[in-house]
C-alpha positions, -999 to +999 in steps of 0.1 A: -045+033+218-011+016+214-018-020+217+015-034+222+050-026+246+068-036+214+058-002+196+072+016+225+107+001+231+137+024+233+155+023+203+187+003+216+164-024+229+146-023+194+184-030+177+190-052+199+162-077+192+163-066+152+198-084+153+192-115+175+165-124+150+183-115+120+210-139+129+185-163+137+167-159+102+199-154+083+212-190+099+175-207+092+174-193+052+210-200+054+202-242+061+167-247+047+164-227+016+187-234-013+181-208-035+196-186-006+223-204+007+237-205-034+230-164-036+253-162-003+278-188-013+282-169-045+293-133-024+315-158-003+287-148+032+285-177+059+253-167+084+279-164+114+296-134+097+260-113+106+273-097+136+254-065+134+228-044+123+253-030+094+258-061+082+223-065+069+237-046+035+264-076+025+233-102+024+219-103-017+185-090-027+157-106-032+131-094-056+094-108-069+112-124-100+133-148-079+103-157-061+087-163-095+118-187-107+112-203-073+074-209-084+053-222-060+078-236-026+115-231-041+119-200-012+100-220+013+121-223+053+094-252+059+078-279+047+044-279+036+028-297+059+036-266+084+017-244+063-018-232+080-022-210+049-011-203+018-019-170-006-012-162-041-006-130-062-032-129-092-003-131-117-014-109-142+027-100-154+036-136-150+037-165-126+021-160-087+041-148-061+030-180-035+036-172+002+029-198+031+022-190+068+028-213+099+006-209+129+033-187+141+032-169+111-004-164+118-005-146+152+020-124+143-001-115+112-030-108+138-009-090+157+008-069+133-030-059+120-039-058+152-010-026+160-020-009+128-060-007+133-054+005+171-034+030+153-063+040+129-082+045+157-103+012+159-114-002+195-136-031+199-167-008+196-162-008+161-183-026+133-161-031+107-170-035+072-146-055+051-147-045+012-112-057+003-123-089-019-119-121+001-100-150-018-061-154-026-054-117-018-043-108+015-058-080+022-095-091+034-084-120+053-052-102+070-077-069+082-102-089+094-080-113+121-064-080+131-096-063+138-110-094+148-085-094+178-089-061+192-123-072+197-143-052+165-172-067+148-172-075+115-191-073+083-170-093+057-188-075+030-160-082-001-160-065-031-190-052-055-228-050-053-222-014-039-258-007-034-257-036-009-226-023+005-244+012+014-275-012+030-253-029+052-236+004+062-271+019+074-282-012+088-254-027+107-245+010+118-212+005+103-185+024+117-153+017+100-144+009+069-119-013+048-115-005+011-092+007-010-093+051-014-106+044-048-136+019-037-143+040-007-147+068-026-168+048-053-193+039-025-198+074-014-208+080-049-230+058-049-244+063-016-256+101-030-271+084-061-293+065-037-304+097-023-283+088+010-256+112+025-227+096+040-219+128+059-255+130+077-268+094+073-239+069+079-221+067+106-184+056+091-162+076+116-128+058+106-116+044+073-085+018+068-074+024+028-051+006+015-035-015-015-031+019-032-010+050-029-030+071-004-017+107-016-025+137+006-050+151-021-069+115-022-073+120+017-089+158+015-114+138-015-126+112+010-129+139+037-151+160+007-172+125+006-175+113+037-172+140+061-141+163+081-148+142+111-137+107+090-102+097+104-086+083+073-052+065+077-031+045+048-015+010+059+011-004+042+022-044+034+026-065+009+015-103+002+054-114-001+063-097+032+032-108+051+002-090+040-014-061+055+004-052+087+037-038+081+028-004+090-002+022+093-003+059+101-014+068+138-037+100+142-010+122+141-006+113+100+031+120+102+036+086+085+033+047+087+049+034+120+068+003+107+062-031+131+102-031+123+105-060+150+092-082+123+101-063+094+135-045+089+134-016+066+163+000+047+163+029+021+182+018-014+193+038-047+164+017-069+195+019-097+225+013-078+213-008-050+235+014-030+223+020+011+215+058+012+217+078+047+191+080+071+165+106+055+168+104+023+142+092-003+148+060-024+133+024-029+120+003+003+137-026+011+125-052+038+140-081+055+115-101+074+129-113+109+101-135+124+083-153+096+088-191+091+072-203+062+087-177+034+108-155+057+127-130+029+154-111+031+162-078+019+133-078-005+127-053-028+098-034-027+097-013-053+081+011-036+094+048-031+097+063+005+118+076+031+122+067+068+122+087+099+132+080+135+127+104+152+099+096+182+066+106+172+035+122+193+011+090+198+041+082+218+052+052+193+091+048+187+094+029+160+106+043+130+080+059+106+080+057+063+064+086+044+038+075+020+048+065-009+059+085-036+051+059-059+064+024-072+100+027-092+081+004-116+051+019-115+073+057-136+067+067-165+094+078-185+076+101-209+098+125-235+131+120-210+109+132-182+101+109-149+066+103-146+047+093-115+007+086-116+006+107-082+019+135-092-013+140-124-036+126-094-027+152-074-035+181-101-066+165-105-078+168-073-069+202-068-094+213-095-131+216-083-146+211-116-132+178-115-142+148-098-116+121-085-118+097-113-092+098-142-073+075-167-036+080-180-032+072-212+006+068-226+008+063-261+038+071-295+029+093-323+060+091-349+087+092-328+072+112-300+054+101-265+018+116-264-001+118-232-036+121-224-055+129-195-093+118-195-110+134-163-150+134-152-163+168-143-182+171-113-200+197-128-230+202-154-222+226-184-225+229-217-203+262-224-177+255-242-158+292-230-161+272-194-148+239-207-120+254-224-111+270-191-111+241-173-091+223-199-065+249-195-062+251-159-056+214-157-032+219-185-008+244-173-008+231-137+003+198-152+027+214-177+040+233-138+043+200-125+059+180-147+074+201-174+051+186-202+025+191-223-010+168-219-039+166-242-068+164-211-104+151-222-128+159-205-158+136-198-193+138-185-196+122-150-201+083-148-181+076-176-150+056-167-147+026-153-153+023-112-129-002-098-136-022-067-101-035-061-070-014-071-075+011-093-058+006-131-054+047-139-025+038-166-024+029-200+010+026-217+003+019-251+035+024-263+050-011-267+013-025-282 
């Protein structure tokens, strides 16, 4: 179902409102936010010298650290007493990224979660069970207005107390499901140890992961779990940008359709900063056209991808983003080679002795990077002629992969950590 006209404009009309509201956004920043107006002063930019789409390139970034110098209201187009809402990164690498919404802000939140579950295939037949954790972080509150609009019920489950999680499930004949790929696959684990199958005795026919990378490999695990028949699709936001809602994969799973007339994308070099040509992979930059409260422009993600336009089979025309490769900040550099989580993930996964719970750990011996690979196996043995052979079958396809050597440790099954939130895979020790 495509719930709005807006995902099926032509693409001229599409441009067309794209640059009336990014004149109108570049003139509001321009008068209400100094930060901005100094950055555009400083490249010599006036808002009336946005006269089309191209022009977008000339404005500055914006990044998380000058939202951090701004700490809490310095980016803020309105005042405070506006503001309907107001979220908060946790802050774990230093101060919270703040954002505010307006009650404009707001329905086009809903409305922009409200594209991206039709997409996943929710209708308002749907219970929907919420197990994003419900607080600061977007992503609870953002899914469940979205799916709230379309008309779904909802079971605003949160995080942890899995168990629970599985009884509501059975009970409240849960049909879709909210959680992160990692959680999601978490509760079908523990689903089996409670003697339950989620295949045969649940009825979760649609699941909307997100707040982690969502690789192909991850998908074909959750399908292993929860059954062929489970339509899984990744959607893709950010709390700075708005939350959950600036795109989601359709059926077809040939990428996330981007709401892009709220949220203008563009493809950089993550070193240069340079505007690469349509198709080509780089770092995802997004200028919000339609927010009031903390409306950014050219923000960068961080976040690897590449964009397609051409018009896809649900019948949407918006332009599409791959998956992500990964987060530019997220690499590991490890003897001169580039690094990303993913790409070990996805060796993982395609070994059946192992299940889909690892940690990376990163650390310097001498002068020299050493990495490890600790792995569960999803089997029972004792042979160490088998263990061996698994050790070096994970080992050469990784040494395929990336071109280096890993030390992989094996471990029996339940013995790392479980994450209800995002998953933290990585260690880097090197700089302890």
């Amino acid at each position: 179902m495509i719930w709005s006209k807006q995902e099926v404009l032509p693409r001229e009309e599409m441009q067309k409102l794209q640059l009336s509201r990014l004149k109108e956004t570049v003139k509001r920043v321009y008068e209400n936010v100094p930060p901005y107006r100094a950055k555009m002063d400083e490249v010599g930019l006036k808002p009336e010298d946005i006269k089309s789409l191209d022009d977008l390139k000339k404005l500055p970034f914006t990044t998380k650290q000058d939202m951090r110098d701004n700490y809490p209201f310095g980016l803020f187009a309105v005042s405070k007493d506006k503001l309907l809402r107001i979220h908060a990164s946790s802050g774990t690498t230093g101060k919270p990224t703040v954002v505010g919404y307006t009650k404009n802000d707001m329905d086009m939140w809903t409305e922009c979660v409200s594209r991206i579950a039709c997409m996943g295939g929710a209708t308002e037949k749907d219970v929907a069970q919420i197990c994003f954790g419900y607080g600061m972080f977007t992503g609870a509150l953002g899914l469940h207005y979205g799916l709230e609009n379309i008309g779904a019920t909802i079971v605003p489950s949160s995080t942890g107390n899995s168990e629970k999680q599985i009884m509501y499930m059975k009970d409240f004949e849960t049909s879709l499901l909210v959680a992160t790929p990692s959680y999601a696959l978490r509760l079908a684990e523990v689903a089996r140890e409670m003697g339950i199958d989620p295949k045969k005795d649940l009825k979760v026919k649609i699941g909307l992961v997100g707040s982690e990378l969502l690789t192909d490999a991850m998908r074909a695990e959750m399908h292993k779990y929860w059954g062929d028949d489970m339509l899984v699709t990744s959607n893709y936001g950010m709390s700075e940008l708005v939350g959950p809602g600036v795109s989601g994969e359709c059926e077809y799973l040939d990428g996330m359709h981007i709401n892009e007339d709220f949220f203008l994308p563009e493809i950089i070099n993550p070193e240069t900063g340079e505007v690469l040509p349509e198709g080509e992979k780089g770092e995802l930059v997004i200028t919000c056209i339609k927010k009031e409260g903390i409306p950014l422009i050219r923000y960068r993600t961080k976040d690897i991808t590449r964009l397609n336009y051409a018009p896809c089979k649900c019948g949407r025309t918006t332009v599409r983003m791959d998956n992500l490769s990964g987060r530019s900040d997220d690499m590991l550099k490890i003897r001169g080679v580039n690094v990303f989580p993913s790409q070990i993930e996805e060796v993982i996964f395609s070994v059946e002795e192992l299940g889909p719970h690892y940690e990376i750990i990163v650390e310097r011996e001498g002068y020299a990077d050493k990495l490890t690979v600790r792995v569960e196996l999803n089997v029972a043995t004792d042979s160490f002629t088998e263990l061996e052979n698994i050790s070096k079958k994970v080992k050469n396809k990784l040494r395929i992969i990336l071109g280096l050597d890993a030390k992989i440790k094996l471990e029996s099954p339940n013995t790392l950590q479980r994450f209800e939130g995002k998953a933290k895979r990585v260690k880097d020790l090197r700089s302890l």
